[in-house]
C-alpha positions as CSV (number, residue, x, y, z in Angstrom):
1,X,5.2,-53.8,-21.9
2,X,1.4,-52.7,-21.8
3,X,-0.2,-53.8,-25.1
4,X,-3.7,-53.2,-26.5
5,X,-4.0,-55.5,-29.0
6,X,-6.8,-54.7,-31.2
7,X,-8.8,-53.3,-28.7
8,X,-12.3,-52.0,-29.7
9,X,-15.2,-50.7,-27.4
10,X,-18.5,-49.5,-27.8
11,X,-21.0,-48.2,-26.2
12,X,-24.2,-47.1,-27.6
13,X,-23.3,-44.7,-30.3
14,X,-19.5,-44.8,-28.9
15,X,-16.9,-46.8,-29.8
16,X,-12.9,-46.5,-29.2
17,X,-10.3,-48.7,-30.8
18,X,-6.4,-48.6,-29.7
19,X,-4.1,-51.1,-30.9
20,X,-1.0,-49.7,-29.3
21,X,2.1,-50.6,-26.9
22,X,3.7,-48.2,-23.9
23,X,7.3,-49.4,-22.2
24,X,7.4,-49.7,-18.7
25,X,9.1,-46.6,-16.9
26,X,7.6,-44.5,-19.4
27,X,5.9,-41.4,-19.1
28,X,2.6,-41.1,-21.3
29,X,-0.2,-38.2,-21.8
30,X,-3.3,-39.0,-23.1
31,X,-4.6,-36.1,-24.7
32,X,-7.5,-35.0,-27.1
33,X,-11.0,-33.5,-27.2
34,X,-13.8,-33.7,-24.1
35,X,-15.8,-37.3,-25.2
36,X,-13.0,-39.0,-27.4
37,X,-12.7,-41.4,-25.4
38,X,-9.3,-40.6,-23.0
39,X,-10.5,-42.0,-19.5
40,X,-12.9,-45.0,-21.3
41,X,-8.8,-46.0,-22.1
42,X,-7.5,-45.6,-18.8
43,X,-11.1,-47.7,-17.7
44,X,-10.0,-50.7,-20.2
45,X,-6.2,-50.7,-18.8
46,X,-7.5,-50.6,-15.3
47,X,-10.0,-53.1,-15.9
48,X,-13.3,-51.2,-15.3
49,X,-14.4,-51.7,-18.8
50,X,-14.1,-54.6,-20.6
51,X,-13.4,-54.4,-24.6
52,X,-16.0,-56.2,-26.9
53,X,-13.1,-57.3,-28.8
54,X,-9.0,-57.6,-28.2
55,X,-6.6,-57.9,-25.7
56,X,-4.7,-55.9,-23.2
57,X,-1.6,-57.9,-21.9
58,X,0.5,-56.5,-18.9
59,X,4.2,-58.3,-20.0
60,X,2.9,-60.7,-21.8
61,X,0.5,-62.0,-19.7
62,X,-3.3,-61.4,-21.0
63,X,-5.5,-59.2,-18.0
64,X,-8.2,-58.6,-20.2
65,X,-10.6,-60.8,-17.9
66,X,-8.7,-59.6,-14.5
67,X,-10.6,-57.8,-11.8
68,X,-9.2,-54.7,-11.5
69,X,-7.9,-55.2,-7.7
70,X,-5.5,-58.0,-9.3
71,X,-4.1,-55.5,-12.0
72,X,-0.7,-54.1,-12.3
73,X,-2.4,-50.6,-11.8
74,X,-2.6,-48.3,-9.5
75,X,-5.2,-45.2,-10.4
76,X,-5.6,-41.6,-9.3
77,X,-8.4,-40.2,-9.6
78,X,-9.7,-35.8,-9.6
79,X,-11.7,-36.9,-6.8
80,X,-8.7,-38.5,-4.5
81,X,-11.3,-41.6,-3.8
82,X,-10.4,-41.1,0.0
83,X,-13.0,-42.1,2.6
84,X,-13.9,-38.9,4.8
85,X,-15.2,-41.0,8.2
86,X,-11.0,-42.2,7.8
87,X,-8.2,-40.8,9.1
88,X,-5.2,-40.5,6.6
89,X,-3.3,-43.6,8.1
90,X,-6.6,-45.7,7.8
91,X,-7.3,-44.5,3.7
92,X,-3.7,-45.2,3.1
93,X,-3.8,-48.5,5.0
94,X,-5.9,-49.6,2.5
95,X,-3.6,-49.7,0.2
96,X,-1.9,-52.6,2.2
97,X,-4.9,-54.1,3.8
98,X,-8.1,-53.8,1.2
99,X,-10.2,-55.5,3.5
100,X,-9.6,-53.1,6.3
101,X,-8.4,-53.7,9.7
102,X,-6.1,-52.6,12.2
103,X,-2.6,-52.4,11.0
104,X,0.6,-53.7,12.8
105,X,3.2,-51.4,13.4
106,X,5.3,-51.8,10.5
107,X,2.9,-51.0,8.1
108,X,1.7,-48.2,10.6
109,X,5.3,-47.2,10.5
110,X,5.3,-47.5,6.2
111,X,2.0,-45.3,5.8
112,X,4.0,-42.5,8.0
113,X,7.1,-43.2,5.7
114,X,4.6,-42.8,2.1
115,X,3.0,-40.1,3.9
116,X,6.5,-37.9,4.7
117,X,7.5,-39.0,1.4
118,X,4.7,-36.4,-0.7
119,X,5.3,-34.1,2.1
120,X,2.2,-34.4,4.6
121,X,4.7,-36.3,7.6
122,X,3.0,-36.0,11.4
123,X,-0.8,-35.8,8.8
124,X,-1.5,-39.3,10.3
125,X,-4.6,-38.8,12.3
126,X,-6.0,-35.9,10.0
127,X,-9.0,-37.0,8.4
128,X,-9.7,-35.4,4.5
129,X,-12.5,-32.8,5.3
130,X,-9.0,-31.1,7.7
131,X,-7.0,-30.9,4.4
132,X,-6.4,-28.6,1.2
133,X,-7.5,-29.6,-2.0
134,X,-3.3,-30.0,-2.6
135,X,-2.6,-31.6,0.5
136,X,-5.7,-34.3,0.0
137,X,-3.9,-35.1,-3.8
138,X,-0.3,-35.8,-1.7
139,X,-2.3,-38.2,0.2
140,X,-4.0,-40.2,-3.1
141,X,-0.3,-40.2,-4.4
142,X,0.8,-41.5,-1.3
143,X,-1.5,-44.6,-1.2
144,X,-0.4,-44.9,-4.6
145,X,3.3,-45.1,-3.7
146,X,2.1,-47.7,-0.8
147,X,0.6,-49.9,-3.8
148,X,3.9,-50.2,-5.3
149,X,2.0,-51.4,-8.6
150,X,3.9,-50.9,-12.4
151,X,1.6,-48.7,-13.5
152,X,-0.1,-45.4,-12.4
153,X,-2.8,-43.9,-14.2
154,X,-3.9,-40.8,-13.6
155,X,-7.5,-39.6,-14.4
156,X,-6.8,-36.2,-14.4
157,X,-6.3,-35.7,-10.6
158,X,-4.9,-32.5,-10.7
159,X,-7.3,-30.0,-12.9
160,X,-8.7,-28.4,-9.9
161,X,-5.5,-27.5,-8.6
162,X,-3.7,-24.0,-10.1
163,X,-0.7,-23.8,-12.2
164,X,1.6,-24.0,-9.6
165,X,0.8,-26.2,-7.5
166,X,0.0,-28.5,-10.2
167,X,3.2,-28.2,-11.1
168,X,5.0,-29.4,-7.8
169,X,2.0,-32.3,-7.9
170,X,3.4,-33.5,-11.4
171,X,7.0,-33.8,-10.0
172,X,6.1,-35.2,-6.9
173,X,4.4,-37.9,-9.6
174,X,7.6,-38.1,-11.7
175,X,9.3,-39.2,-8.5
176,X,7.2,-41.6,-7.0
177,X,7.3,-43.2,-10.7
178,X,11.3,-43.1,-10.7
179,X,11.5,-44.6,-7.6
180,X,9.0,-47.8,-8.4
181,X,10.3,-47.9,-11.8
182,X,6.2,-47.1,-13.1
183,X,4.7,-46.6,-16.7
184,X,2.8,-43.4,-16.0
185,X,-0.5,-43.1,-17.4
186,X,-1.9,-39.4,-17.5
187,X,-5.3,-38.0,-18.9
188,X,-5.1,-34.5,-19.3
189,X,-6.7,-31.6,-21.1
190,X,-3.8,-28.9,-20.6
191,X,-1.2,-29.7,-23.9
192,X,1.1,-28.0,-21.2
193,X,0.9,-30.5,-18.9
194,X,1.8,-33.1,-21.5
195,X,4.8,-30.8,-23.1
196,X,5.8,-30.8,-19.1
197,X,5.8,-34.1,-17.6
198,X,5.2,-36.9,-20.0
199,X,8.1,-38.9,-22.5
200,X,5.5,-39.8,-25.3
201,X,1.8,-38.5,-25.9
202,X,-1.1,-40.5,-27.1
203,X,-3.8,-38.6,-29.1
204,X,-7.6,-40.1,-28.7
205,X,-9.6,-38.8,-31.4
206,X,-12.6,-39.7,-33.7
207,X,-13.1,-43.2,-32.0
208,X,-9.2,-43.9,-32.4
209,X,-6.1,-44.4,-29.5
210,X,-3.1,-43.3,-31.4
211,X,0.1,-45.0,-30.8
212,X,2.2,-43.3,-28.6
213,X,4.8,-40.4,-30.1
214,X,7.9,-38.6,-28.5
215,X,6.0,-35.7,-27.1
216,X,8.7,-33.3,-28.7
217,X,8.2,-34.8,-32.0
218,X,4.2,-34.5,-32.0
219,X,4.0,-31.2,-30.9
220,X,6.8,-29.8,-33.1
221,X,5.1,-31.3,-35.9
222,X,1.4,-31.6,-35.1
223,X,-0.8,-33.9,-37.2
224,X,-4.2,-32.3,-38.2
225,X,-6.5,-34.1,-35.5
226,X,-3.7,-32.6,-32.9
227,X,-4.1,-29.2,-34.8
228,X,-8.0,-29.1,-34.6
229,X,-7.8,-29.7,-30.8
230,X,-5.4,-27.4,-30.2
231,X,-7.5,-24.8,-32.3
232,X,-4.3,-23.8,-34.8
C-alpha cells in the first residue's frame, strides 16, 4: 500500500495536502485543473519534493527522506528523459546499471528482450533523434519495464501523441503493469484517458489530493469540483 499520511506542501503561495492510500496493482488517474497541484503529487511519491509535513510510506515502510533512486518508483516522463549522444541499448542500460558502463551479455540480451517487448525489437543501436515521437515513448516504457519497480508514475507522457496512438501507448502501459504486478500512477488532463485506462481516479483541486474513487462511480456521479473542471 502507498499512503500519504497527512501530507502538506507549500510553496510560496502553493500549498497541496493529500492524505490518501492507493493498493498495489492498481490503476490510478490523477486528474484536475492546470496548477492544482497533479505532478507536485507524483514529485512527493517519487521523492523529488519533500512535504513540510507528513509521511509517505511504500508498505509500511516510511520513504519520505529516501532519494528518489532508492524508491519503489519508476517515472515516465512527456519528455522520455532519454539521452540523445546514447544508443537505445545504452539509455535502457541505465535502468540496470545507473552508473553507466558496458553491459555483459545477459543484460545486453534483457534490454533486446524489454525492447521487443513494447514493440521496437532489432532498435538496439538506434539512437533517439532516428525515432518517432511513438516509438521514443516504447522505449521510456521499456526502461521502465527493465526497472521492474512497484510503481509507475506517469507524468503525462503521452499528450503529444494523437488519439490513437495514445491509445495503443496506454495498453502497452496496462501490460507492462500486469506483468510486474505495478500501482500505476497517471497525470492526465484528457477525462478520457482516465474513463479508459485507470481502476480509481484521484481529483487535485483547490490545494487538496482527493482520495481515490472507482473511476465509474466519480464520473457517473461527478462531485462539483469534478463538474467545474469538466465545464458541465
Amino acid at each position: 500500500m502507498l499512503t500519504l499520511e497527512k501530507v502538506r506542501y507549500g510553496d510560496g503561495g502553493f500549498s497541496l495536502e493529500a492524505d490518501l492510500s492507493l493498493a498495489p496493482g492498481r490503476r490510478v488517474a490523477i486528474i484536475g485543473p492546470s496548477g492544482a497541484g497533479k505532478s507536485t503529487l507524483l514529485d512527493l511519491i517519487a521523492g523529488f519534493r519533500r512535504p513540510e509535513e507528513g509521511r509517505v510510506l511504500w508498505q509500511g515502510r516510511d520513504i519520505t527522506d529516501t532519494a528518489p533512486d532508492r524508491r519503489p518508483v519508476a517515472m515516465l516522463f512527456q519528455e522520455n528523459n532519454l539521452f540523445p549522444h546514447l544508443d537505445l541499448a545504452r539509455n535502457l542500460g541505465l535502468a540496470l546499471r545507473p552508473e553507466g558502463g558496458r553491459l555483459w551479455a545477459d543484460e545486453r540480451r534483457e534490454v533486446e528482450r524489454a525492447l521487443d517487448r513494447v514493440g521496437l525489437k532489432g532498435y538496439a543501436n538506434r539512437k533517439p533523434g532516428a525515432l518517432s515521437g511513438g516509438q521514443q515513448s516504447r522505449a521510456a516504457l521499456a526502461r521502465v519495464l527493465l526497472q521492474a519497480r512497484p510503481i509507475i508514475a506517469l507524468d503525462e507522457p503521452f499528450a503529444a501523441l494523437g488519439p490513437a496512438l495514445k491509445g495503443e501507448m496506454l495498453e502497452l502501459v496496462r501490460g507492462v503493469a500486469g506483468e510486474l504486478g505495478a500501482l500505476v500512477l497517471m497525470v492526465s488532463h484528457d477525462p478520457e484517458d482516465a474513463k479508459r485506462f485507470a481502476d480509481e481516479v484521484v481529483l487535485v483541486d483547490a490545494g487538496v489530493a482527493a482520495a481515490p474513487v472507482a473511476t465509474r462511480r466519480l464520473f457517473a456521479d461527478p462531485p462539483e469540483a469534478l463538474r467545474r473542471y469538466l465545464g458541465s
